[in-house]
N, C-alpha and C positions, 0 to 999 in steps of 0.2 A: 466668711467675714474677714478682713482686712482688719488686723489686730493693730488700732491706733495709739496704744499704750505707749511704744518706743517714741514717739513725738515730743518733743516739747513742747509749751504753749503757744510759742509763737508759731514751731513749723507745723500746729494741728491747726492755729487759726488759719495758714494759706492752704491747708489740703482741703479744709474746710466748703475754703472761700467757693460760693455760688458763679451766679454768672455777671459778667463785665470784666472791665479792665483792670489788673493785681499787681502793684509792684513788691517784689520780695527784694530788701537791701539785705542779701546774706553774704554775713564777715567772712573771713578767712576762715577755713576749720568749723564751719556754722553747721553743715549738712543741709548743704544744701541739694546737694544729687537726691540724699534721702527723699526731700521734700516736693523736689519735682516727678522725682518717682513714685512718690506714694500719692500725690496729685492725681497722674496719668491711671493708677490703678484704683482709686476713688471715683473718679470722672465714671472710670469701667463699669465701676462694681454697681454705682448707681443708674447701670443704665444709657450711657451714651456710650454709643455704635466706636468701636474701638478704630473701627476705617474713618472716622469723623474728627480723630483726635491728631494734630500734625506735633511732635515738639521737634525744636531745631537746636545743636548746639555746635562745636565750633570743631573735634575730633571726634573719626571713625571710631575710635577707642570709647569714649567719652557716651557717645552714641548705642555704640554694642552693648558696653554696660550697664545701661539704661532701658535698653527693651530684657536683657534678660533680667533685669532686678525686677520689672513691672509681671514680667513673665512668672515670676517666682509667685509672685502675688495674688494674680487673681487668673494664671496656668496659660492654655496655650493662644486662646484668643488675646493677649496682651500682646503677643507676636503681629498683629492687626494693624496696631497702633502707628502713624508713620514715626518713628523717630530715627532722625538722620543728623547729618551734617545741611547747612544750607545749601551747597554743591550740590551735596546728594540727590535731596528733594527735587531741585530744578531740573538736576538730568533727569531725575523720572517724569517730572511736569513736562521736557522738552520732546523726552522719546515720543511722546503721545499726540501733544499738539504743536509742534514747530512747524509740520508743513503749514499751518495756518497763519505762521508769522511769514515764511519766504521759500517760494516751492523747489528751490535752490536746494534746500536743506532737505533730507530722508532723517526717517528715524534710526537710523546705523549710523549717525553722525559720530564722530572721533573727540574727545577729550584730550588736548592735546595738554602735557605738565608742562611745567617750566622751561625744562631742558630742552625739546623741542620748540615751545615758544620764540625763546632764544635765540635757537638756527634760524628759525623765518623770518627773525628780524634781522638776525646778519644775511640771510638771502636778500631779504629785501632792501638791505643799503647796498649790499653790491651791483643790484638790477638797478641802484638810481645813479650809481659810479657816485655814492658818495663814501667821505673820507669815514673808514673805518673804527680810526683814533676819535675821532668825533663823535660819532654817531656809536657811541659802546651799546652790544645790547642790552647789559646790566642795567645801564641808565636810561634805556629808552624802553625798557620793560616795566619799569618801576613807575615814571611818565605814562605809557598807555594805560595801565594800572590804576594811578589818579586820575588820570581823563576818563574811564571808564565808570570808576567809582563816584567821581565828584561833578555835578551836572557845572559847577563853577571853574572847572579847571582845564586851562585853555592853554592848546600846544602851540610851539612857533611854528611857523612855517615850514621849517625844512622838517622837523618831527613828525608834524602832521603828513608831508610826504610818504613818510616814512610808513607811518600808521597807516595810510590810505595803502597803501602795496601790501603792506600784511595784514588788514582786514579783509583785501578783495581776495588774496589767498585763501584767508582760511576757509572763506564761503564757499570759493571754486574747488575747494577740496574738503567739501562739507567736513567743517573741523570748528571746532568753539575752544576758547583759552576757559579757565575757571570764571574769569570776570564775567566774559557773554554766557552763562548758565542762567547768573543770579539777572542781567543784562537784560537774555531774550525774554526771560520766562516774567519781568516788569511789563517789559513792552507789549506783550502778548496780552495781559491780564489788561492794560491799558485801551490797548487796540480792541480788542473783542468785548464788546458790554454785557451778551450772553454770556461770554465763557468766564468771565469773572463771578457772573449771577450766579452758573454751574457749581466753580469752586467756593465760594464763599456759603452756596447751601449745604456741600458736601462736607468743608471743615469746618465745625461747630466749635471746635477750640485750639487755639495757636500757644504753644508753650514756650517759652525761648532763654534757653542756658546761655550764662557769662553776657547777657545782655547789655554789658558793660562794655563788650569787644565788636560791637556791629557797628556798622559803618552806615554814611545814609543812605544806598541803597537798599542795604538789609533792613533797615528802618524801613524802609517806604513798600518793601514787600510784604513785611508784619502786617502791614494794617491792609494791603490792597486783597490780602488773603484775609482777611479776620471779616474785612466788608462793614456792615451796619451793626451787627450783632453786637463788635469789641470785644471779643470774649478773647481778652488777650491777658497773657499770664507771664512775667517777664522776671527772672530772679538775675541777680548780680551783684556787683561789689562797686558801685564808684571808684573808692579807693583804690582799688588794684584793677585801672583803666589803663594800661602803660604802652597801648598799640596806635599811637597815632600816625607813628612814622608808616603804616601800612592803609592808612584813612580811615581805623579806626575814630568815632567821633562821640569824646564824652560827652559832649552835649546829650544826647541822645535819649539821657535818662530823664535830664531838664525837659526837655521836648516832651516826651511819653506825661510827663505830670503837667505841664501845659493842657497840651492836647486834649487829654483823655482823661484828665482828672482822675487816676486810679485808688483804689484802696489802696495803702503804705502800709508794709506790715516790716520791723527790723527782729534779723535775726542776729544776734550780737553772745551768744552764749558758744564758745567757742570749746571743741570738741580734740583738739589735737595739740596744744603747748601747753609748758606751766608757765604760772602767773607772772612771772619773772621776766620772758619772752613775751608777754602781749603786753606787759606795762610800757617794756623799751616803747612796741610797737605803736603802742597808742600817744607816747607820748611824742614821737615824732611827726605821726599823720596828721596831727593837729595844728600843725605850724602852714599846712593848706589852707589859705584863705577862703578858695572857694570849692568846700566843698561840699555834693550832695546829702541828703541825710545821714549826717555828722552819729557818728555812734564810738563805744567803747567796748572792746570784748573781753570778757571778762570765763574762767575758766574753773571747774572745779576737780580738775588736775596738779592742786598743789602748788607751791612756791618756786619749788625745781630749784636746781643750779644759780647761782650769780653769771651775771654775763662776765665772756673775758673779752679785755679789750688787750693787743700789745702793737705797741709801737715796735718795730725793729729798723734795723740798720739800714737796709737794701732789701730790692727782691727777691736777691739770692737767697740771703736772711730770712725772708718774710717765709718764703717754700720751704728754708730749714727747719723754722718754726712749727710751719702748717704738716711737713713729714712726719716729725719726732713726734708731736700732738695724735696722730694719726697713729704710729705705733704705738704709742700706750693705750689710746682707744680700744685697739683690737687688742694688747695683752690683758685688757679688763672685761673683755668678753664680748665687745659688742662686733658685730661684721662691716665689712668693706660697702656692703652697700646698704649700711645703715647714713653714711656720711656723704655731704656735697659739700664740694669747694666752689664756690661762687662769683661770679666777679662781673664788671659793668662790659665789658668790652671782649671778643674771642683772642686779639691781639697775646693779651696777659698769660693767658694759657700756658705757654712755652715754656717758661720757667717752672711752674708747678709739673710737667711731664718730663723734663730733665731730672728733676729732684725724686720723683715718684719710679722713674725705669733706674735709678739708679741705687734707691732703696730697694726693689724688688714690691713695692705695692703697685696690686690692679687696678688699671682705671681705664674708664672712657671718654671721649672728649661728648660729651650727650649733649643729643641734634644736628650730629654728623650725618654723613650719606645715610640715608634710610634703606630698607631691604629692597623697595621697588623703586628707585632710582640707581641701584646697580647694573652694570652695561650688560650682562648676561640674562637679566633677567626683564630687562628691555625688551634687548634680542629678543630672546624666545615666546614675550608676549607680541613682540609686532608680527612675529610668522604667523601667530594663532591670527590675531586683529585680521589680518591679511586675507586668511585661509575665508574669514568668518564672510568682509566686506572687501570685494576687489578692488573698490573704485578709493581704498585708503594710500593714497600717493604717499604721505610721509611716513606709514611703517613699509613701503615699494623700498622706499630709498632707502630706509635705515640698515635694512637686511641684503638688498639685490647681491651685494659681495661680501657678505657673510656669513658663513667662512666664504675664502677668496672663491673667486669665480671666472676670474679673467675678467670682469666687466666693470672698466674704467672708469672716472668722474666723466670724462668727457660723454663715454659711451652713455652714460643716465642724464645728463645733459640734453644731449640730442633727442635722447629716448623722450625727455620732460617735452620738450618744443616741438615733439613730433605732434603727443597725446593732444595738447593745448591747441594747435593748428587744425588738426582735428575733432577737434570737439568730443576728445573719449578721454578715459582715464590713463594711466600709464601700464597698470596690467594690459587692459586690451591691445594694445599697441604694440607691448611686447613680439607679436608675430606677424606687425603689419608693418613695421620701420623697416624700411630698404635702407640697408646697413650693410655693410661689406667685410669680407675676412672672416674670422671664428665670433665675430658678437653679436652675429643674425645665432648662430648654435645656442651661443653659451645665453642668451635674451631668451630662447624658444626654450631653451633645458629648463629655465629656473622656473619659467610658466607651467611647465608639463611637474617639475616639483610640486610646486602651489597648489595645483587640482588633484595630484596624489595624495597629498597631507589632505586638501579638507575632504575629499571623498572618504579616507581614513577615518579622520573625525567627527562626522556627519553616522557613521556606524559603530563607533565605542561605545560600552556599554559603561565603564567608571571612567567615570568625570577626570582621575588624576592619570590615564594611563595617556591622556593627550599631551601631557610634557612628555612622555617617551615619545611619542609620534612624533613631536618636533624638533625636539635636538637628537634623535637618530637617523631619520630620515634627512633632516636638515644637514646635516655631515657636524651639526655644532659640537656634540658631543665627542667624534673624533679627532675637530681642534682641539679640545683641550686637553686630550688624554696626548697629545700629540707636543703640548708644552710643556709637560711634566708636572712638575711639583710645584712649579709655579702658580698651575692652572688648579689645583688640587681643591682651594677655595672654594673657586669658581663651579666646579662639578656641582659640592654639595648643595651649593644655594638653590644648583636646578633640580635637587632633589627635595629639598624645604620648600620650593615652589611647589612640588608636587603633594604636599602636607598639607599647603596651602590648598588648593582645590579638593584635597579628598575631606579636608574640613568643610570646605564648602556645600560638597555635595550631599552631607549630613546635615546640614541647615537649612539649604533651599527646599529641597525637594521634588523640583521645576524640569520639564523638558531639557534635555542636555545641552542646548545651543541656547535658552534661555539662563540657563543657570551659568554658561562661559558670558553670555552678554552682560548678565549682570555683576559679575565677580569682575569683567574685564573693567567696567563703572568704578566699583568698588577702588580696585586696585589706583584708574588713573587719579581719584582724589586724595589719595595718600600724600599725607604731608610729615615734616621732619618733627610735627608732632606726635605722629604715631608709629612711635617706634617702639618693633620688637625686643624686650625687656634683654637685656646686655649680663647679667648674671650677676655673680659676687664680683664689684666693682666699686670701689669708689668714683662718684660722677664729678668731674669736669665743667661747668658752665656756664654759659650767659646766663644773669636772672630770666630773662624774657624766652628762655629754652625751658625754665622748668616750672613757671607757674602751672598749679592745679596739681603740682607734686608733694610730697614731703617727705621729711628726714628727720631722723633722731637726733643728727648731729650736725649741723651747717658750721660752714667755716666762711665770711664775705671778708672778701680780700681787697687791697688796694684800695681802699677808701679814703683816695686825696682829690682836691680840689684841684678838675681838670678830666679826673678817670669817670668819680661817683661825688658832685653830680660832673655829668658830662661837659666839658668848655662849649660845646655849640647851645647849651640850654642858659647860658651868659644873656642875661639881655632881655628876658624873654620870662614874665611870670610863671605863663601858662606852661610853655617848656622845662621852668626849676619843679612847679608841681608836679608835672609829670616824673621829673628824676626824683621826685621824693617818695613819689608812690610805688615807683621801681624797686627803691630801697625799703619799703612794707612791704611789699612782696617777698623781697629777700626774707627781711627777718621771719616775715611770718608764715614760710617754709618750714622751720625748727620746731620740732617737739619737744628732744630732752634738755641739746646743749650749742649754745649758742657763739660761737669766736668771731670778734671781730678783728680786724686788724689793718695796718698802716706803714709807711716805708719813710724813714728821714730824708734817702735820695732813691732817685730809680730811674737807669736806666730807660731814657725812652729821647725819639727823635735824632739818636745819632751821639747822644755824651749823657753822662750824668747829671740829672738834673735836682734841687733839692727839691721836698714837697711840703706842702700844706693842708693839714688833715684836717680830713671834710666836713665842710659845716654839720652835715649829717649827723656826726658822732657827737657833738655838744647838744645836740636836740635831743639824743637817746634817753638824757639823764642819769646813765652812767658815768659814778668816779673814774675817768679814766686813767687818771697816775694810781688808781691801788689796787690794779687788775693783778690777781693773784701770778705767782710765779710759777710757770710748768717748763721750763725747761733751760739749765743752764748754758748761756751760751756769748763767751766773750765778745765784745765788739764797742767801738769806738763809736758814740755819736757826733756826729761835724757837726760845726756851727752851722745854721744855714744860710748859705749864700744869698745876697741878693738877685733879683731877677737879675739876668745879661740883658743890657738894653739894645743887642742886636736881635734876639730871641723875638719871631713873627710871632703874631696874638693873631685870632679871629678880629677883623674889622683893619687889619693895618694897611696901607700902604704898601706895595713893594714895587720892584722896579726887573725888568728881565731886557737883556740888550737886544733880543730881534721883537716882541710882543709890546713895549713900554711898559706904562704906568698900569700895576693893577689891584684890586682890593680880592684881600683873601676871605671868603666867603664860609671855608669850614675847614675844620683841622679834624683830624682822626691820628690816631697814633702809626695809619700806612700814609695817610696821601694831607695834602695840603692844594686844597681846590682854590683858584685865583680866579675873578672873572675881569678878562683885560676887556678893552674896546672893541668893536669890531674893526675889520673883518675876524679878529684870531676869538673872542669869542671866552667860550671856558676852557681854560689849563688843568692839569694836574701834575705835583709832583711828588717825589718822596720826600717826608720832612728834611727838613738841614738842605735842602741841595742847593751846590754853590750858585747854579743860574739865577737868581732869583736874591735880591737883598730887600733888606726894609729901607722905608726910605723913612730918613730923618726929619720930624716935625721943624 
């Protein structure tokens, strides 16, 4: 029996909850992973078929957690249960039924990340000879992204070019982006009336974590999966909605209580701050006009600490501040990676790891490169990808001369337009391009490599000795023992890859070529939120890098009007709401000790500018002049300057002598976006730069 004693009333009444549609509004620090996991193992315990149960939530981590918590509960059949990421789920929906969306596609289809993405779209503007500068693929990935996600969001002309050359790719190199996962496996459940009938008898109940963060397709798959039944169970935060710029859509929670009229159940008893930290918090979230079931959390963890608030000089100042705070932190006992430094923007960063390498304290910039977006560890998964599926062109290309090979861009060129003329992939082809000089050899050597590695691999008996097969065979391993101490890094990671699978292979339990297919799944949906734990470190931040985290000690910095809330949320309700609930995230990160703080001038755009502290910090209801004094330290406050009336604002005017007249559309502390006339279209520059002036009302 599943001991419901640890619950509290609210999160017993949703574990409770029978059958139909559930909305749980759980707060910050509410427990709510408890609740959905003690749901998933109640559902169990009474009875429904644990392969009947899907929940979805938003990281691989977040995920793992959550089957072994359920697992802990009611033992090994909780392992049954689907709990994934939404990614996840689809590629296993696609492995199975994609030939019935487009016979184009096999079920060895490729998951292609970001990085890749990327390339195909600058492939694909160089195949249309368009301009480069233009057509970035940062920006036209972010574009497909919304068009893919939003059925109302329509590309221009020449993007949709664009889009049209790297969709017909990825299909002719049976490959999907993360978007066509969630994408096919709609259209699929849409097109097919049986095969929706199928899934919607097989999953009896759809669970769905940070429901707050799905977007409307993730919406429209909730329910195309749940079918007539409804048996949908969705816990979240309104509040802490802060993903729109990725097509997250808060409506969404509005919708689901439209819709589907749910049971409301709030969970507002908050498990991880003192009272002191959620009065701030609550006292700011309420300046939202419109928000969803409006709650207050409330904590029986004590008064805690006063908030500190400090104004200081500059940035340099503000880092000296947040340093020496940091050292007495740790001389009073607590560790490095009890603490985050926090801040609205990655820009700001700088200054706090100047002050930090120069003190001698550890830190990370956290939501940096992750472990499976390193180039070695790419590498050595596209030789496996390879070994597994010949007809994978883009792990062909990523490896063909790595390490060197003698075989040139041109030569993989030719090798592409041979395959494509012919109707085969680019391995096959390998031995069939009439090609002249040594790259008919060095073509034919790499293919005869490829069938030695998977003939290898195909007869191993542990799972992890397949990285040896590939970076020794592969010659990878003699690159780097060959760069020295450079490379020295680089080794060990293909050695923690191999940590990697041999954990795997104590969890699966699966055929060996099952168990690399799946782990290879695994691996492509990794994102820069699931990162391997960085050690004793103080963390570094964007807010929007560490929601779902917490800390003893936060420090949110730079909190001027412009940084926090953002100047592009000017204008725009729904956009200032959104930066306010950015800044409840922040605070409501904090368990023990809470620092805010602010800069008289700082530093940004090319001179010193003064600042104006954030409306945010007068919502706190914190005294802000009687923040206790921790650390002395001389400095001059300037009067503050009036604005410079040449100083560009979002919305002005300006003027450039080859482009004209143009209106500046977004400011960030790197670039200054302008949209002129056509033909020139969108500009960017770096702030201050002299081409470009305002033009006078």
């Amino acid at each position: 029996m599943i001991d419901l004693n640890k619950l509290n009333k609210e999160q017993l009444e949703a574990v409770l909850h029978k059958d139909g549609p559930c909305m749980v509004v759980a707060g910050a620090g509410s427990g709510k992973t408890r609740t959905l996991t003690y749901r998933v193992a109640k559902l169990i315990e009474d009875g429904v078929h644990p392969d009947s149960i899907v929940a979805v939530t938003f990281t691989n981590k977040a995920a793992r957690e959550m089957k072994e918590r359920v697992a802990e509960l009611v033992g090994k059949k909780g392992l049954m249960a689907h709990v994934s990421t939404f990614h996840s789920f689809c590629a296993g929906f696609l492995r199975d039924e994609i030939t019935k969306l487009d016979e184009r596609f096999t079920r060895r289809f490729l998951i292609i990340d970001e990085e890749d993405s990327k390339q195909i779209i600058r492939d694909s503007v160089k195949e249309l000879n368009y301009d480069s500068n233009k057509f970035n693929s940062n920006r036209l990935k972010e574009a497909f992204s919304k068009f893919k996600n939003n059925p109302y969001e329509v590309l221009d002309r020449d993007d949709k070019n664009v889009f049209d050359v790297y969709q017909k790719y990825l299909i002719n190199n049976n490959s999907l982006d993360f978007d066509d996962l969630i994408l096919y496996t709609i259209k699929l459940l849409k097109k097919d009336q049986l095969l929706k009938e199928y899934y919607n008898k097989r999953y009896e109940h759809i669970l769905v974590d940070e429901f707050q963060d799905t977007n409307k397709v993730q919406y429209e798959l909730i329910k195309l999966l749940a079918g007539s039944k409804k048996n949908i169970f969705v816990v979240g935060d309104p509040d802490q909605s802060i993903y729109s710029f990725r097509g997250d859509n808060y409506e969404n929670q509005s919708r689901f209580i439209i819709e589907l009229s749910p049971k409301q159940i709030i969970l507002n008893k908050n498990y991880r701050s003192s009272t002191n930290i959620l009065n701030v918090a609550n006292n700011v979230i309420k300046y939202n006009q419109s928000r969803i079931a409006a709650k207050d959390l409330y904590s029986d963890l004590g008064k805690g600490v006063p908030i500190t608030y400090k104004l200081r000089a500059s940035e340099r100042d503000e880092a000296y501040f947040v340093t020496k705070l940091i050292e007495r932190f740790i001389e009073s006992g607590y560790n490095y990676d009890d603490i985050a430094v926090l801040y609205r923007t990655n820009s700001l960063s700088r200054v706090f790891e100047d002050s930090f390498l120069k003190n001698d304290i550890p830190y990370i910039i956290y939501g940096g490169i992750s472990f499976y977006q390193r180039k070695e560890i790419k590498d050595i998964l596209a030789y496996l990808r390879l070994c597994l599926n010949k007809e994978d062109n883009i792990s062909l290309k990523r490896i063909i001369n790595t390490p060197r090979r003698k075989i040139g861009q041109t030569t993989v060129s030719k090798l592409e337009s041979f395959a494509n003329l012919h109707n085969m992939c680019m391995f096959d082809a390998l031995d069939k391009i009439d090609i002249g000089g040594n790259a008919k050899t060095n073509l034919r050597n790499f293919k005869e490599l490829i069938l030695i590695m998977k003939e290898k691999i195909e007869k191993v008996k542990f799972l992890e000795d397949i990285i040896d097969i590939i970076s020794v065979s592969s010659g990878y391993n003699d690159m780097l023992i060959a760069e020295g101490n450079e490379s020295k890094d680089r080794l060990e990671n293909i050695q923690e890859l191999k940590a990697v699978f041999y954990q795997n292979s104590l969890d699966y339990g699966l055929p060996i070529i099952e168990m690399v297919e799946k782990i290879l799944d695994e691996m492509s949906l990794y994102t820069s939120l699931d990162k391997i734990d960085e050690g004793e470190t103080v963390k570094l931040a964007t807010v929007h890098q560490v929601k779902g985290l917490e800390f003893k000690i936060v420090f949110i910095v730079a909190l001027e009007e412009d940084i926090f809330p953002h100047a592009n949320a000017y204008g725009s309700m729904h956009e200032l709401e959104e930066e306010r609930r950015v800044f409840y995230v922040a605070l409501t990160r904090a368990k023990e000790r809470l620092i805010l703080s602010s800069t008289v001038e700082r530093y940004r755009f090319g001179m010193n500018r003064s600042s104006t502290v954030s409306r945010f910090l007068a919502e706190t209801g914190i005294e802000l002049e009687d923040a206790p004094e921790f650390t002395p330290y001389n400095f001059v406050i300037k009067e503050k300057k009036p604005r410079d009336p040449e100083e560009i604002s979002l919305a002005d005017k300006v003027i450039h002598k080859t482009f004209g007249i143009g209106t500046v559309v977004s400011i960030t502390d790197e670039m200054v976006t302008v949209a002129f006339a056509l033909p020139y279209g969108i500009k960017e520059f770096i702030p201050n730069h002299p081409s470009i002036k305002k033009v006078k009302n």
